[in-house]
C-alpha positions as CSV (number, residue, x, y, z in Angstrom):
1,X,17.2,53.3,66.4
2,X,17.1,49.9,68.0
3,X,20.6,48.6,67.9
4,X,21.1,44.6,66.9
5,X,22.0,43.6,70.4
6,X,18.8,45.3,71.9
7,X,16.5,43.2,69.3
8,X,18.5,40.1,69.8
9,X,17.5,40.3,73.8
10,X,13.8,41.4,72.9
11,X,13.8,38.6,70.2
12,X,15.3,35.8,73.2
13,X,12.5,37.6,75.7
14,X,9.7,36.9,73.3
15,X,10.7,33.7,72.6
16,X,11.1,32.5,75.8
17,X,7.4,33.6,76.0
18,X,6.6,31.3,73.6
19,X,8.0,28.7,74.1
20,X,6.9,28.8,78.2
21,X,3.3,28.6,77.0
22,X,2.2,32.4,76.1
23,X,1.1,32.3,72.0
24,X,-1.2,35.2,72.0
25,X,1.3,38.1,71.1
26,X,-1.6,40.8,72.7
27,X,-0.9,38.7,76.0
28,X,2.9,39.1,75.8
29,X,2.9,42.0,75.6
30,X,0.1,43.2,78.2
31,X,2.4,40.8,80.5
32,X,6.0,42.7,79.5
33,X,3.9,45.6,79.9
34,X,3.4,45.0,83.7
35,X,6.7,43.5,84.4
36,X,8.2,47.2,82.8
37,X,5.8,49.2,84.8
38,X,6.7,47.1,88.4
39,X,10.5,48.4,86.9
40,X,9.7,51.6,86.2
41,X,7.8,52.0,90.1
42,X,11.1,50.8,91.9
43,X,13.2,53.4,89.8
44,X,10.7,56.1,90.7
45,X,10.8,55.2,94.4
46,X,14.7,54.8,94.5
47,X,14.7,58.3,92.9
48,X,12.3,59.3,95.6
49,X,14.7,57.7,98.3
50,X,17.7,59.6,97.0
51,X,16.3,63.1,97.2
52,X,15.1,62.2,100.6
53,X,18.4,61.4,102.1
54,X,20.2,64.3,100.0
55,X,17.4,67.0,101.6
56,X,16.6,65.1,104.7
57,X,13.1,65.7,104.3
58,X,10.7,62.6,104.1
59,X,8.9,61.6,100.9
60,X,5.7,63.2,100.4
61,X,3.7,60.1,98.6
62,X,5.8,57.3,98.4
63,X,4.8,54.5,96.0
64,X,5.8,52.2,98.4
65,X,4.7,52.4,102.0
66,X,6.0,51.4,105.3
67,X,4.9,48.2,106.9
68,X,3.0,45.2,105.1
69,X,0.3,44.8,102.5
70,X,-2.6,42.9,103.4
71,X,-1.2,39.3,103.7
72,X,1.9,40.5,105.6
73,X,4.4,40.9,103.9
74,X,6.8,44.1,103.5
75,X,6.2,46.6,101.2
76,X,9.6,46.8,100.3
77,X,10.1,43.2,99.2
78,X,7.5,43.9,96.4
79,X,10.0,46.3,94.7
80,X,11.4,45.0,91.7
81,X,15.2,45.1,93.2
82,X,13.8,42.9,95.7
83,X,12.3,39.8,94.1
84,X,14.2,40.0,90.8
85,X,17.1,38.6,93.3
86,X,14.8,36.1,94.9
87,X,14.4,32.2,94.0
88,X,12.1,31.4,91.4
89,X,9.4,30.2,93.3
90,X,9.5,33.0,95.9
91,X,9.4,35.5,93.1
92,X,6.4,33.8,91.4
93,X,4.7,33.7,94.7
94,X,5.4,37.5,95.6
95,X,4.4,38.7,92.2
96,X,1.4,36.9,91.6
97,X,0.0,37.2,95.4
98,X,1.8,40.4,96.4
99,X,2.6,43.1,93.7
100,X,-0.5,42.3,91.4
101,X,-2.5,43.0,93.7
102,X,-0.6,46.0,94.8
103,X,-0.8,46.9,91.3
104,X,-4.6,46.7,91.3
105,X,-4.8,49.0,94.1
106,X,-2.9,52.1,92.4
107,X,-5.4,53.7,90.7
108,X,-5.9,55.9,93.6
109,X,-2.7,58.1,93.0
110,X,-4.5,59.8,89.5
111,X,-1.8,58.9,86.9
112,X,-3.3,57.5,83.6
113,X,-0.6,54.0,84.3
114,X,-2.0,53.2,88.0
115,X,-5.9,53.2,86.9
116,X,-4.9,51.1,83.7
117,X,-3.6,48.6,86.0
118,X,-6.6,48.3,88.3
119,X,-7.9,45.3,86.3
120,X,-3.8,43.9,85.9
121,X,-4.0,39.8,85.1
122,X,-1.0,38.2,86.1
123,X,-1.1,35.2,83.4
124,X,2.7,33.6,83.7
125,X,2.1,30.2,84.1
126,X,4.9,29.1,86.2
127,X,8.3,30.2,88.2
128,X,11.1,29.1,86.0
129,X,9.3,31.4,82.7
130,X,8.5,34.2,84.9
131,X,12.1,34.3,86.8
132,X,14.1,33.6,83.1
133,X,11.8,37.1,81.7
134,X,12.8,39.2,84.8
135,X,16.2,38.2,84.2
136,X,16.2,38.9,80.4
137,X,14.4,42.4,80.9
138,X,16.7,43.6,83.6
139,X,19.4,42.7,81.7
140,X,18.2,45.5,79.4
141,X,19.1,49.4,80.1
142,X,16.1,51.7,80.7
143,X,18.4,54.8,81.7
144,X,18.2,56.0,78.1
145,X,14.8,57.2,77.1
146,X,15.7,56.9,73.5
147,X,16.0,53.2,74.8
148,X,13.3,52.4,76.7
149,X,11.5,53.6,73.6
150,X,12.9,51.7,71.2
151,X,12.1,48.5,73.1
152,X,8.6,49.2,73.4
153,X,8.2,50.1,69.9
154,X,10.0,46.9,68.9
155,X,7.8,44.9,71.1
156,X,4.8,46.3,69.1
157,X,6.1,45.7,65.7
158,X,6.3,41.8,66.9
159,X,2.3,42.3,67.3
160,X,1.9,42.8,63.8
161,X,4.7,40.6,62.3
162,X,2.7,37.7,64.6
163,X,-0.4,37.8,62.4
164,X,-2.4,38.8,65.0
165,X,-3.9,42.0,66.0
166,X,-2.5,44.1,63.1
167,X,-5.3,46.7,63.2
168,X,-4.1,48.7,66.3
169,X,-0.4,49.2,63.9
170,X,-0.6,52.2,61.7
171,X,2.5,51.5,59.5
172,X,5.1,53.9,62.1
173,X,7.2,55.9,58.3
174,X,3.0,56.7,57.5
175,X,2.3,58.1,60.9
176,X,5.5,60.3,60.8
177,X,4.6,61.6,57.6
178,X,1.0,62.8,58.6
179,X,3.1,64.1,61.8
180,X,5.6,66.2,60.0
181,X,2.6,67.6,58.0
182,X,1.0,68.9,61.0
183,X,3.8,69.9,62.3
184,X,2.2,70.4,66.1
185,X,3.7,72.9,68.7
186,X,4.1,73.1,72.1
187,X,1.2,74.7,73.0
188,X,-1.0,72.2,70.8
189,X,-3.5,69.7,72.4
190,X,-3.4,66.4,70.7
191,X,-5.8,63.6,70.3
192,X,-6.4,60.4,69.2
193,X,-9.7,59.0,69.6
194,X,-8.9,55.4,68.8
195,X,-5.4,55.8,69.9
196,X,-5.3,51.6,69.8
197,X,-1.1,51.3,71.2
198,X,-1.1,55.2,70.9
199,X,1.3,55.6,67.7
200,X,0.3,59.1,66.6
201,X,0.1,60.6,70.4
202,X,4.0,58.3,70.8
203,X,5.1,60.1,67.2
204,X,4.0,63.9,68.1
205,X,5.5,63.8,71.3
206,X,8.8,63.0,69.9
207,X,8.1,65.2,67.0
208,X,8.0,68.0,69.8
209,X,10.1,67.5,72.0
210,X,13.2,66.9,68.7
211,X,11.6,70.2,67.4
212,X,10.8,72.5,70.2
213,X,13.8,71.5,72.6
214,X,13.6,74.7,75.0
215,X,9.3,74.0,76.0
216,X,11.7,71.8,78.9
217,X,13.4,75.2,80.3
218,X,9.3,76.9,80.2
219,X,7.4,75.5,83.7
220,X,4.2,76.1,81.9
221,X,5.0,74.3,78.9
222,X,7.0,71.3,80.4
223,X,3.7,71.0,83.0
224,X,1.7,71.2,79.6
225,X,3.8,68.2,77.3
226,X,3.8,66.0,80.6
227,X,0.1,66.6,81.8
228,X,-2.2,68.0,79.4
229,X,-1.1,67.6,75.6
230,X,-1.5,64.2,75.0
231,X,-5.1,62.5,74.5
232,X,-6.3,59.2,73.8
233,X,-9.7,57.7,73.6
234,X,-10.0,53.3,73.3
235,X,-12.4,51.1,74.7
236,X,-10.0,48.1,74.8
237,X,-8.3,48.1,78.1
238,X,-5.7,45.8,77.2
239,X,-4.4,48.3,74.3
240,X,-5.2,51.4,76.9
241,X,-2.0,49.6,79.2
242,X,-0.3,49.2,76.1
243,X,-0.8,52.7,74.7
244,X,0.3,54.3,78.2
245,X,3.2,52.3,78.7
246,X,4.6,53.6,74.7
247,X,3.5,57.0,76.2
248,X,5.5,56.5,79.9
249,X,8.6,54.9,77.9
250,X,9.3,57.9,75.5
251,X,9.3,59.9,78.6
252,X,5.6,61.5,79.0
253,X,5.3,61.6,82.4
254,X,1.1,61.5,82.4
255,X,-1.2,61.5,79.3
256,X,-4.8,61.4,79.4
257,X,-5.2,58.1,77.8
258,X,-9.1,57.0,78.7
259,X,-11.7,54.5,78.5
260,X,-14.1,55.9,75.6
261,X,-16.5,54.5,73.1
262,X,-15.8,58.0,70.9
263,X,-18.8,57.1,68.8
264,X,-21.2,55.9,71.6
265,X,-20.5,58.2,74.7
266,X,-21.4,61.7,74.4
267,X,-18.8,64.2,73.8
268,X,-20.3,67.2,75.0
269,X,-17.3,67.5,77.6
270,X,-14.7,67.0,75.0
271,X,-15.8,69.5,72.2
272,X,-13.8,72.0,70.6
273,X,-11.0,70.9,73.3
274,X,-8.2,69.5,70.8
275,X,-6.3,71.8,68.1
276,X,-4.6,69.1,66.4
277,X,-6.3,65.3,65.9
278,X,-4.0,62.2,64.2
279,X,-6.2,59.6,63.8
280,X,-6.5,56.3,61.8
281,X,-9.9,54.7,63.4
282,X,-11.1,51.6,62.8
283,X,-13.7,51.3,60.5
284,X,-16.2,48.8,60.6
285,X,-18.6,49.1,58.4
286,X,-22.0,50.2,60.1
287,X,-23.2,50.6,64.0
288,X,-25.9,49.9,64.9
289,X,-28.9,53.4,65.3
290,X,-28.9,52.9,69.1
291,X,-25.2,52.0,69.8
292,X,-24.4,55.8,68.5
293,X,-24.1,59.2,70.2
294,X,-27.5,61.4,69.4
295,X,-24.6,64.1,68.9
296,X,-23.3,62.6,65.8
297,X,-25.9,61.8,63.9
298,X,-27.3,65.8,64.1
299,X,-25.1,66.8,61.3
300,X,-24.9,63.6,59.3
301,X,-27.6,60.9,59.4
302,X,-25.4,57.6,59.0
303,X,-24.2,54.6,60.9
304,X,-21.4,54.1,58.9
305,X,-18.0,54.6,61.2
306,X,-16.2,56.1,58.6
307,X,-18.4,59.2,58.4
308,X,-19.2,59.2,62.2
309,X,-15.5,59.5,63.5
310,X,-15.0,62.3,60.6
311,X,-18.5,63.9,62.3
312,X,-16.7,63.6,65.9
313,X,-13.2,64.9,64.8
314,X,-15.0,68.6,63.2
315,X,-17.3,68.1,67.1
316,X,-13.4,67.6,69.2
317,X,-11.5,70.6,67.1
318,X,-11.4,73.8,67.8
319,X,-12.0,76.4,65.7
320,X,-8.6,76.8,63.8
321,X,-7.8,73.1,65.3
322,X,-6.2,71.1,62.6
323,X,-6.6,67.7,61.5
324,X,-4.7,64.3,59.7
325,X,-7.2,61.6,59.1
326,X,-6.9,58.1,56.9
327,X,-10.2,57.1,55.6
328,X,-11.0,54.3,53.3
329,X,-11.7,55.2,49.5
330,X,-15.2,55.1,50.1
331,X,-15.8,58.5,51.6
332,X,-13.4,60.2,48.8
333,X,-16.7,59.5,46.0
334,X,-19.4,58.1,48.1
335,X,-22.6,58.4,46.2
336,X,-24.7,58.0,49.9
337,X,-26.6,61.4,51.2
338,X,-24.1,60.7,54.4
339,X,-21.1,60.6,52.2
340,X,-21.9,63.7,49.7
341,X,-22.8,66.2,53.0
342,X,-19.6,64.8,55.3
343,X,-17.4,66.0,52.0
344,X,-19.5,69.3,51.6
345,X,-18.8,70.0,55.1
346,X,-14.5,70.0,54.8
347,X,-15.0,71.8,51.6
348,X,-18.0,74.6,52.5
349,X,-17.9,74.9,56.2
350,X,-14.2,74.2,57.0
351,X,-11.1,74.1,54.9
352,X,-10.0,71.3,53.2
353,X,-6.2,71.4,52.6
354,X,-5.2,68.2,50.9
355,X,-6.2,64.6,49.8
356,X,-3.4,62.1,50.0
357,X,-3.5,59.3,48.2
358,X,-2.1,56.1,49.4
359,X,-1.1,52.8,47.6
360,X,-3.5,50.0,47.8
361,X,-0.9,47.6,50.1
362,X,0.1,49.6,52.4
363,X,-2.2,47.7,55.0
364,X,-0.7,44.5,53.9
365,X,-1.4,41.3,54.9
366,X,-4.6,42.6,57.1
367,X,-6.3,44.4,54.6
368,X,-6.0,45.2,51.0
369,X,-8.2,48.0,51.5
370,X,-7.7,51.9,49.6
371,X,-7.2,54.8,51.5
372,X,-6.5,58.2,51.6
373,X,-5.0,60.8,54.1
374,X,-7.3,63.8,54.3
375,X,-6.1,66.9,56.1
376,X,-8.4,69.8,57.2
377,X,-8.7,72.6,59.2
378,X,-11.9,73.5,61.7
379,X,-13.1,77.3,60.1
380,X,-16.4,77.1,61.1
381,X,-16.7,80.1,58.4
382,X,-15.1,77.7,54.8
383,X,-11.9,78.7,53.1
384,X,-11.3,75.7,51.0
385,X,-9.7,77.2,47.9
386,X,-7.2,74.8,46.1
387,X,-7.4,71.6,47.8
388,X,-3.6,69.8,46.8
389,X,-3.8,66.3,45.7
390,X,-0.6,63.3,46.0
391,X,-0.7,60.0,44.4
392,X,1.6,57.8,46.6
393,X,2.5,55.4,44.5
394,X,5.3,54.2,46.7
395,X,6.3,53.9,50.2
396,X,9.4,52.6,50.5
397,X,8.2,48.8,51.2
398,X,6.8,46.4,48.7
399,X,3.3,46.3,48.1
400,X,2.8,42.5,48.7
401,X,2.0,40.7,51.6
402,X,5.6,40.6,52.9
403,X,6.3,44.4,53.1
404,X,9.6,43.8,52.5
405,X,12.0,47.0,52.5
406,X,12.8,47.9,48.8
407,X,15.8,50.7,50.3
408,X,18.1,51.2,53.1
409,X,17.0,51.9,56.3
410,X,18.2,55.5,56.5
411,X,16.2,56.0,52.7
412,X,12.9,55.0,54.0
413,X,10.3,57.1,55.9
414,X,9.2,60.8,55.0
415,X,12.6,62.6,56.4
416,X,15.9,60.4,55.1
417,X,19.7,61.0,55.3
418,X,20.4,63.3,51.9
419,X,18.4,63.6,48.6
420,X,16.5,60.5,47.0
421,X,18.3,59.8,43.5
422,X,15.0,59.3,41.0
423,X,15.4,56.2,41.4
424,X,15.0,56.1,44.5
425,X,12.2,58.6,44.6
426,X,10.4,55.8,42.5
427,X,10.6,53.0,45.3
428,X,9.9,56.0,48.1
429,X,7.3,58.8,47.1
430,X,7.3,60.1,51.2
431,X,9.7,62.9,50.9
432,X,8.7,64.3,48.2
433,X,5.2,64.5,49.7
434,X,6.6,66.6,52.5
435,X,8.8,69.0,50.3
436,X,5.9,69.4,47.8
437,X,3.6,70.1,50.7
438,X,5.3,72.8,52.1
439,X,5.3,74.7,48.7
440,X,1.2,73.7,48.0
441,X,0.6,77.6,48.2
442,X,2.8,78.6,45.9
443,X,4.8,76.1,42.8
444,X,2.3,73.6,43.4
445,X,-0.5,75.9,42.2
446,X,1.6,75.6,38.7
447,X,1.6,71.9,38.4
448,X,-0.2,69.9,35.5
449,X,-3.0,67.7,36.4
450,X,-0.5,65.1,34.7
451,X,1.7,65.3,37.5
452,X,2.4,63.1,40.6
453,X,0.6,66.4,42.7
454,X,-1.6,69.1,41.4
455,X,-4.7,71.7,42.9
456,X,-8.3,71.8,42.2
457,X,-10.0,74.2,43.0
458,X,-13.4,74.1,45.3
459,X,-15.4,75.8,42.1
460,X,-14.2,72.6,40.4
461,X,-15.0,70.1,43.1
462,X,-18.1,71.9,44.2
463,X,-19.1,70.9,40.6
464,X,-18.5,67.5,40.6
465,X,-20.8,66.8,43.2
466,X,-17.5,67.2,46.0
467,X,-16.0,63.8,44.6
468,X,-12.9,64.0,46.0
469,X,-11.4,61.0,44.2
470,X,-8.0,61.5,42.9
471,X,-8.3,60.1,39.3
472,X,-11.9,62.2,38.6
473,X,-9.3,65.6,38.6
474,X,-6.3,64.0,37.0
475,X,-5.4,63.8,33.4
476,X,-3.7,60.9,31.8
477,X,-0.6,61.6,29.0
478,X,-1.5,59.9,26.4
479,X,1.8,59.1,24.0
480,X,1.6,60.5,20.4
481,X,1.7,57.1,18.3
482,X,3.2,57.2,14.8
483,X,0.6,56.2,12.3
484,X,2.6,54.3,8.9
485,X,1.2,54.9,5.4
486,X,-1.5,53.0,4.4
487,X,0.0,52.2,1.0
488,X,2.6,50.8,3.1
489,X,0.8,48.4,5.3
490,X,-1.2,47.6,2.2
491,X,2.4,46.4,0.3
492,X,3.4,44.8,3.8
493,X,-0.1,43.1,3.7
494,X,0.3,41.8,0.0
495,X,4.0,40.4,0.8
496,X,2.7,38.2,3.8
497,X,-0.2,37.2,1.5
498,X,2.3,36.1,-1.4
499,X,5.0,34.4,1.4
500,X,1.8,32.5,2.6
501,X,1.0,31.0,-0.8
502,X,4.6,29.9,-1.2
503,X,4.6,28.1,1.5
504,X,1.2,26.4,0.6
505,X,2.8,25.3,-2.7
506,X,6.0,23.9,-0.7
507,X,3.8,21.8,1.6
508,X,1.7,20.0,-1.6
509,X,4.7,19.3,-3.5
510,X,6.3,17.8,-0.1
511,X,3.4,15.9,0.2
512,X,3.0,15.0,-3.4
C-alpha cells in the first residue's frame, strides 16, 4: 500500500512535470518510465560490479562496457550514479545525446525492457525540469519491491484520474477479483492479448508469488515465473514500455510482453499455448473484412471485436486452459448469427462456468457502457452444466462519474480485513462474489432465481436461444399488496364526495 509520503513525492514529481511543460499524462509517464529504467540499469550493473570483486571473476555481459560510446564519451558516466550528480546542463546533455541513444541500442541483449526501448524519445524540454525529476525520483527508495511497485501503480492511476487515456485502466479491486477467481498456479502460462499497462499479467504475478511462496526455492519454477509465465500482446509501443516496466517493478525479471495486432496477425504460433487468459480488450465496434486474421473468422463470420477476441481467446487456450473475460452486454443476448454461435460455442463445445454481472458505472467517466465477466474453460468435448450467475450491484465505489469510495480502504476490493456487516455488503458486493463462487457446485445449486446468485442450467439456456442475459433467468419478488374492502373505499369515496360539497357551499356563501 502506497504510504502518504510516497504519493506526496509522486504527486510533487508529476507536478513538476506539468508545470515544466509535459500535459500529456501518456508522455509523463513513458518519460518516468525511462528515467526508472536508466535507475534500474545502474543498480543491475553495481550488483554485477559487487559479485565481480567478491569472486574475482570478470562480468560476463556487462550493461555497461569499457571505453566510450560513439561520440566519446565514457560508458561509465552514462550510469545514473554518474550524471544524477552532474550540473544541470551536463546532465541534460549526457542524457539526451548519450544514454538515449545507448538506450536505443539495447535491444540486442533479448530482455522484453531493452527492445521496448529501441524507439526511446527523450522529450524533457530543458535542464532545470529534467535535473529537479532526477532529483525527486532518486529521492524515492526502489530497494523494496513492494515499493517500486506501488509507485508505478500510482503513476498509472494518475493516467486515468487525468482524463485522458482511461481505456488501458481496468478498475485494479475488478481485476483482483477475476484474479482470485482463477486462482492461477505456478506452473500456469498467462496471457493478455491487449495487455494495454499490463494490469492482469502485474495482478497474477503477485497473486502467485503471495500464494505459492516456495515456486522461489524450485530452479524450474523460479526460471518459469521470471521467463516464461507472463504474456502480453499490444500494438501500442508507448503502453508496451509502460506494461514492461509495471512487470520489471513488481519484480518479474523478463516477460514476454510483444508487439501484436491479436486480431490482425496470425496466431498459428501462439495456439493452445496459454492455460489461463485475463483479459478486458478493447472493443471497437467493427474491423474492417481485410484488417482481420483469416483464422478468426473460420469459426465465427463477424468483424465485430467483441466476438473476434472471444474467437482468439478459445484459438490461445489450451485444452483445460481457463479463462476471465469482460465483454460488453451485447454478446450476453446478441440477436446477430455471430453473437448466437460465439455463445453456443462456451456453452456446447467448452464449458461455461459463470456470467458476472457488473454495474453499469463501473467504467466511469469513459464509458457508461454494460458489461459482464464471463469465465470459461477450453473442453474441446462441452461440459457446461449449471452455468452460476452474480448481479454486482455494488463495487465498493459510487456509480457516478466521480468514483468516489463509499468504505474504508481496507473494506474495498474482493479480499477485505474481517467480514462485511450487511451494510456494508450493500455498498461492496466483491466478496461475496468470491465466497459464493467457491461454493457454485454445491449451496449455490440451492439458491432461488430471486437471489443476488443462482444456476441455470444449459437445458434451460440451450432453450432460450443461449441468451445469456442475467434478467431473462431471474425472477422478480413481487410484494403481496393488501387489497381494502370495496364497501370501504366506496364509504371513503362518498365521505370525500360530501366534504367536497361542503366546501362548495362555504365558498358561495363567502362570496355571497
Amino acid at each position: 500500500m502506497i504510504t502518504g509520503e510516497l504519493k506526496s513525492k509522486i504527486d510533487r514529481i508529476w507536478d513538476t512535470f506539468w508545470s515544466g511543460g509535459i500535459s500529456n499524462p501518456l508522455e509523463v509517464i513513458e518519460q518516468i518510465t525511462y528515467l526508472l529504467f536508466i535507475r534500474r540499469l545502474d543498480e543491475l550493473h553495481g550488483l554485477a560490479l559487487k559479485k565481480a570483486r567478491r569472486t574475482g571473476e570478470p562480468i560476463k555481459r556487462p550493461i555497461y562496457p569499457d571505453g566510450d560510446d560513439a561520440k566519446g564519451r565514457p560508458y561509465a558516466e552514462l550510469r545514473w550514479s554518474y550524471f544524477k550528480h552532474a550540473e544541470s546542463r551536463e546532465m541534460f546533455d549526457i542524457v539526451g545525446d548519450h544514454v538515449f541513444p545507448f538506450l536505443r541500442a539495447l535491444g540486442g541483449d533479448g530482455s522484453t525492457y531493452a527492445s521496448h526501448m529501441k524507439d526511446a524519445r527523450f522529450t524533457v524540454p530543458n535542464p532545470a525540469l529534467l535535473s529537479r525529476v532526477v532529483d525527486m525520483l532518486d529521492g524515492v527508495s526502489m530497494e523494496d519491491r513492494d515499493t517500486k511497485g506501488d509507485l508505478y501503480e500510482y503513476l498509472l492511476s494518475k493516467i486515468a484520474t487525468a482524463g485522458h487515456n482511461g481505456q488501458f485502466r481496468t478498475p485494479r479491486h475488478i481485476i483482483r477479483l477475476m484474479v482470485e477467481m482463477v486462482g492461477p498456479g505456478p506452473d500456469d502460462t498467462i496471457c493478455d492479448p491487449a495487455c494495454g499497462s499490463a494490469g492482469f499479467l502485474m495482478e497474477a504475478s503477485e497473486y502467485v508469488r503471495r500464494e505459492h511462496p516456495d515456486l522461489f526455492h524450485d530452479a524450474k519454477r523460479n526460471w518459469h515465473y521470471h521467463h516464461e509465465m507472463f504474456h502480453g500482446f499490444d500494438f501500442d509501443r508507448t503502453m508496451l514500455r509502460v506494461g514492461s516496466m509495471n512487470m520489471l517493478l513488481h519484480g518479474v525479471e523478463n516477460p514476454a510482453i510483444e508487439y501484436r495486432d491479436s486480431l490482425a496477425q496470425s496466431v498459428s504460433d501462439e495456439e493452445e499455448k496459454y492455460s489461463v487468459i485475463l483479459a478486458n480488450p478493447p472493443f471497437k465496434g467493427s474491423l474492417d473484412k481485410d484488417g482481420v486474421a483469416e483464422a478468426l473468422t473460420q469459426s465465427v463470420k463477424t468483424t465485430k471485436t467483441e466476438l473476434l477476441f472471444l474467437v482468439l481467446f478459445l484459438r490461445l487456450l489450451r485444452p483445460g486452459g481457463r479463462a476471465a473475460v469482460i465483454v460488453p452486454d451485447g454478446v450476453l443476448y446478441g440477436a446477430t448469427k455471430a453473437h448466437r454461435e460465439i455463445r453456443r460455442m462456451l456453452v456446447d463445445d467448452h464449458r461455461l462456468d459463470a456470467v458476472i454481472k457488473l454495474p453499469g458505472g463501473v467504467f466511469k467517466p469513459y464509458s457508461g457502457v454494460s458489461t459482464a465477466i464471463l469465465f470459461f474453460t477450453k473442453t474441446n468435448s462441452g461440459g457446461s452444466e449449471n452455468i452460476w450467475f452474480y448481479e454486482v450491484a455494488a463495487d465498493g465505489l459510487s456509480l457516478d462519474d466521480k468514483r468516489t469510495p463509499l468504505l474504508p480502504e481496507e473494506k474495498l476490493g474482493p479480499r477485505t480485513s474481517g467480514d462485511l456487516s450487511e451494510a456494508e455488503h450493500a455498498k461492496n458486493n466483491l466478496p461475496d462474489v468470491l465466497a459464493r463462487w467457491v461454493q457454485r457446485d454445491g449451496d449455490e445449486q440451492k439458491r432461488a432465481r430471486t437471489e443476488q446468485s443462482f444456476c441455470v442450467p444449459r437445458e434451460e439456456i440451450v432453450a432460450g436461444g443461449y441468451d445469456l442475459s442475467l434478467n431473462r433467468y431471474k425472477e422478480i419478488v413481487h410484494e403481496d399488496t393488501k387489497h381494502r374492502p370495496p364497501l370501504e373505499i366506496i364509504g371513503d369515496l362518498e365521505r370525500l364526495e360530501s366534504e367536497i360539497q361542503q366546501g362548495m357551499s362555504d365558498l358561495k356563501a363567502m362570496l355571497g
